[in-house]
C-alpha positions as CSV (number, residue, x, y, z in Angstrom):
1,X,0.0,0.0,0.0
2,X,1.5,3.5,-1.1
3,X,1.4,5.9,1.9
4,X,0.3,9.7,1.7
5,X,3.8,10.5,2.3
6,X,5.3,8.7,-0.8
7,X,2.0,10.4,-2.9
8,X,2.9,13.8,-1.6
9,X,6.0,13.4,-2.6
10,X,5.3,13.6,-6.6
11,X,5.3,16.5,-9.1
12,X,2.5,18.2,-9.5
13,X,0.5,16.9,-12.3
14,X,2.1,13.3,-12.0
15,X,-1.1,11.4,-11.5
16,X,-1.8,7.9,-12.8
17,X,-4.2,8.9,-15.3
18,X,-1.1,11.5,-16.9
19,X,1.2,8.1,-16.9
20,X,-1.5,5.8,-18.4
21,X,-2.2,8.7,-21.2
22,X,1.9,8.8,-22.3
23,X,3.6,10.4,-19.3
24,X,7.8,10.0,-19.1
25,X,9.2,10.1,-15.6
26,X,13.1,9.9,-14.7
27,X,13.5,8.7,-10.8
28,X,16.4,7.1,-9.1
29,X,17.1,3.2,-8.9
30,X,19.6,1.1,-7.1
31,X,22.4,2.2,-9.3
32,X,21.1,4.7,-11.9
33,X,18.9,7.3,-12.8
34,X,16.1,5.9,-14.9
35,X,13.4,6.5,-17.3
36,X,10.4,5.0,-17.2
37,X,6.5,4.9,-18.1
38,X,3.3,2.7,-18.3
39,X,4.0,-0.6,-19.6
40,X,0.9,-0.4,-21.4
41,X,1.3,2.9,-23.5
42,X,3.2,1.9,-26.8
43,X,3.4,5.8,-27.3
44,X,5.4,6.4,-24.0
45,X,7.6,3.5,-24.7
46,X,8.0,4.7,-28.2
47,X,9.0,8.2,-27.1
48,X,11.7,6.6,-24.7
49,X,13.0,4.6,-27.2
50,X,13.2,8.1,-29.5
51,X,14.6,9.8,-26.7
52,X,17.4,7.5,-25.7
53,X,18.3,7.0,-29.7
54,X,17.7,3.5,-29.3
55,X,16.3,0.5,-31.5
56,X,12.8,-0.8,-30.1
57,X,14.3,-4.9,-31.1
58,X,16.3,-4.2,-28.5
59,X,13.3,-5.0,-25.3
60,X,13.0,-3.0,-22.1
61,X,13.7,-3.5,-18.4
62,X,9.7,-3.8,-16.3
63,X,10.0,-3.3,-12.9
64,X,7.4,-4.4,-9.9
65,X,7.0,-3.6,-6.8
66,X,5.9,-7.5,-6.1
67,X,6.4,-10.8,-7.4
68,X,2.4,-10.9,-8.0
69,X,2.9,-8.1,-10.4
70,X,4.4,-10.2,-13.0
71,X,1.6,-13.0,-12.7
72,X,1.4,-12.8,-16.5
73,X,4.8,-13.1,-17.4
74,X,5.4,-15.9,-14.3
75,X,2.8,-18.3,-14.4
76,X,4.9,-21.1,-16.7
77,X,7.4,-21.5,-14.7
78,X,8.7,-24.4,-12.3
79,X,8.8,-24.8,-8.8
80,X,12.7,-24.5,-8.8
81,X,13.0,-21.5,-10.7
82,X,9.9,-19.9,-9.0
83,X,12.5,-20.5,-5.3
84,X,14.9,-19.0,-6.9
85,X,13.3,-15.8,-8.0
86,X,12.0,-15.5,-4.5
87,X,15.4,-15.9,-3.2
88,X,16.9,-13.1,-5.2
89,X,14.0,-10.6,-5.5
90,X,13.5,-7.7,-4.3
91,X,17.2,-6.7,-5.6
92,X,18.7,-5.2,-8.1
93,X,19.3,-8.5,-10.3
94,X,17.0,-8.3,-13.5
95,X,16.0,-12.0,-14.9
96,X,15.4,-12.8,-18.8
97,X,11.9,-15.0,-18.5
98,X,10.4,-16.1,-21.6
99,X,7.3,-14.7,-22.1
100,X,5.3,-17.4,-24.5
101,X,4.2,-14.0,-26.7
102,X,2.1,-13.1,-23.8
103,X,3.8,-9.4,-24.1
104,X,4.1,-6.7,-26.8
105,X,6.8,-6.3,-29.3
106,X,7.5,-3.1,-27.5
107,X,8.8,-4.4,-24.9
108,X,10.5,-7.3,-25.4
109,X,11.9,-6.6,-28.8
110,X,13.1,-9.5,-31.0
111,X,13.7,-11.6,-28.2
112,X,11.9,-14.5,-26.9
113,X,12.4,-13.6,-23.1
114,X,11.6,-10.0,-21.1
115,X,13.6,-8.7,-18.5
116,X,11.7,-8.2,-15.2
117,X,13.0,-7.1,-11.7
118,X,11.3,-6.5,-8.6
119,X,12.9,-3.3,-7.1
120,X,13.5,-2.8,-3.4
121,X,14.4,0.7,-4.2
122,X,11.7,2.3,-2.3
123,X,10.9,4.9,-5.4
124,X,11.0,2.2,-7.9
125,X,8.9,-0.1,-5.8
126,X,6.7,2.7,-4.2
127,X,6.1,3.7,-7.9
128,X,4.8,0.5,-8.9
129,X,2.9,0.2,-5.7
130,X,1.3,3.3,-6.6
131,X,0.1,2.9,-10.5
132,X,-0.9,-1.0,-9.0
133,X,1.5,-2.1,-11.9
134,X,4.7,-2.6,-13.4
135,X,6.6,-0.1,-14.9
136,X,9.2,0.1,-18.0
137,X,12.4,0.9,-16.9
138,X,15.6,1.8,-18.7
139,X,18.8,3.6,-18.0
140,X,18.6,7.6,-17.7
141,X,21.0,8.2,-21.0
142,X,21.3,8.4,-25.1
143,X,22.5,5.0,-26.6
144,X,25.9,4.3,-26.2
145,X,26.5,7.0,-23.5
146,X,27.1,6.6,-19.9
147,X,24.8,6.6,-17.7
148,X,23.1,9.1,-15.9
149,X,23.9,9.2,-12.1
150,X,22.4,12.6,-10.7
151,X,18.4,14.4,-11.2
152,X,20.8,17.1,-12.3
153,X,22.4,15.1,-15.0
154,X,19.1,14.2,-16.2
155,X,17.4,17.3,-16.2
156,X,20.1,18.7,-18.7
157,X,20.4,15.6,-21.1
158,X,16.6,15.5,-21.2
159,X,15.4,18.8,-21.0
160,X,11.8,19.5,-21.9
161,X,11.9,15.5,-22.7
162,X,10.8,14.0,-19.6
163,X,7.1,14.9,-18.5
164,X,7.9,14.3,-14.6
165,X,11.4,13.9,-12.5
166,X,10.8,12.5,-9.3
167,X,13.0,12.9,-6.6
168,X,15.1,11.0,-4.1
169,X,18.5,9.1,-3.9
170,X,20.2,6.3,-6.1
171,X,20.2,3.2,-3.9
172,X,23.5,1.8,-2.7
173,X,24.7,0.0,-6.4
174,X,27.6,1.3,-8.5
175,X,25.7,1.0,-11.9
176,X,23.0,-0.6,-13.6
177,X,21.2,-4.0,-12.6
178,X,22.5,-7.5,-13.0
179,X,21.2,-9.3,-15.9
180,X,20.7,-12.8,-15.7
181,X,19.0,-15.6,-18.0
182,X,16.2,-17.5,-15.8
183,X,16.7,-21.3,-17.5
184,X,21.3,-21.4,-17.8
185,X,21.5,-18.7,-14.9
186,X,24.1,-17.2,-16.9
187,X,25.3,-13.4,-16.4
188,X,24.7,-11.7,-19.2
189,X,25.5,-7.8,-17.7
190,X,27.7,-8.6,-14.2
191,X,26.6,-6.2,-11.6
192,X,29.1,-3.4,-10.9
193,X,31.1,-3.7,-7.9
């Protein structure tokens, strides 16, 4: 449940219904800034992808508050990877699942899996608490380009780009997420240390 606190805390303007109709937001994560929208609005995703000079066959991050979140995208799977997830979520490790086509192009790109974590950052998480879904999420820079580790920092590369920044602190990682495959377990993006 998202407390009146975490609410208060939001632009102005930043409702649910502004996200759902195409909003942009940057916020922090555990290791980067981020940009992020409705998983649902091809438009938003579209105008990330635009804004970050980056090809949509590529796929998106989704991040979730809760496991339950990604009932859709979790339902195949077996009891041992299912532990496993549980064991390593909330963190900052994002898993490759295979979706079955049971997401948009979008967001998964030419692959046959989609990258989902569930955040502990309590932005990230109080986010997705908030809208009652998951989010896309994606690194705060253009393609190619480091990135983006301060609101400042964002503020200037995305000027009049993003619709909402909202505030708070990285969390306590020295880059972006882990990426590991869910069936071999292999690293595909080692977490910064």
């Amino acid at each position: 449940m998202v407390s009146s606190t975490f609410e208060a805390s939001l632009p102005l303007g930043c409702t649910r219904s502004a996200l759902r109709e195409g909003a942009v937001i940057a916020y922090p994560t555990e290791g980067v800034w981020g940009l992020g929208c409705d998983i649902n609005s091809a438009a938003a995703v579209n105008r990330i992808l635009s804004m970050k000079q980056r090809h949509q066959d590529q796929g998106l991050i989704i991040v979730a508050a809760a496991v339950e979140q990604f009932s859709d995208y979790l339902g195949q799977l077996r009891a041992d990877q299912r532990e496993w997830l549980d064991e390593i979520w909330p963190g900052p490790t994002t898993v490759l699942v295979p979706h079955l086509g049971r997401c948009p192009d979008y967001l998964c790109g030419v692959h046959e899996t989609l990258a989902l974590r569930v955040s502990a950052h309590p932005v990230v998480s109080g986010l997705c608490y908030w809208m009652g879904s998951p989010l896309v999420s994606t690194s705060a820079n253009r393609s190619g380009k480091p990135s983006l580790m301060s609101s400042e920092a964002v503020m200037t590369e995305f000027a009049g780009e993003i619709d909402f920044l909202i505030p708070g602190p990285l969390g306590g990682q020295l880059g972006p997420s882990e990426i590991v495959d869910l069936n071999s377990r292999q690293i595909l993006r080692p977490r910064v240390s």
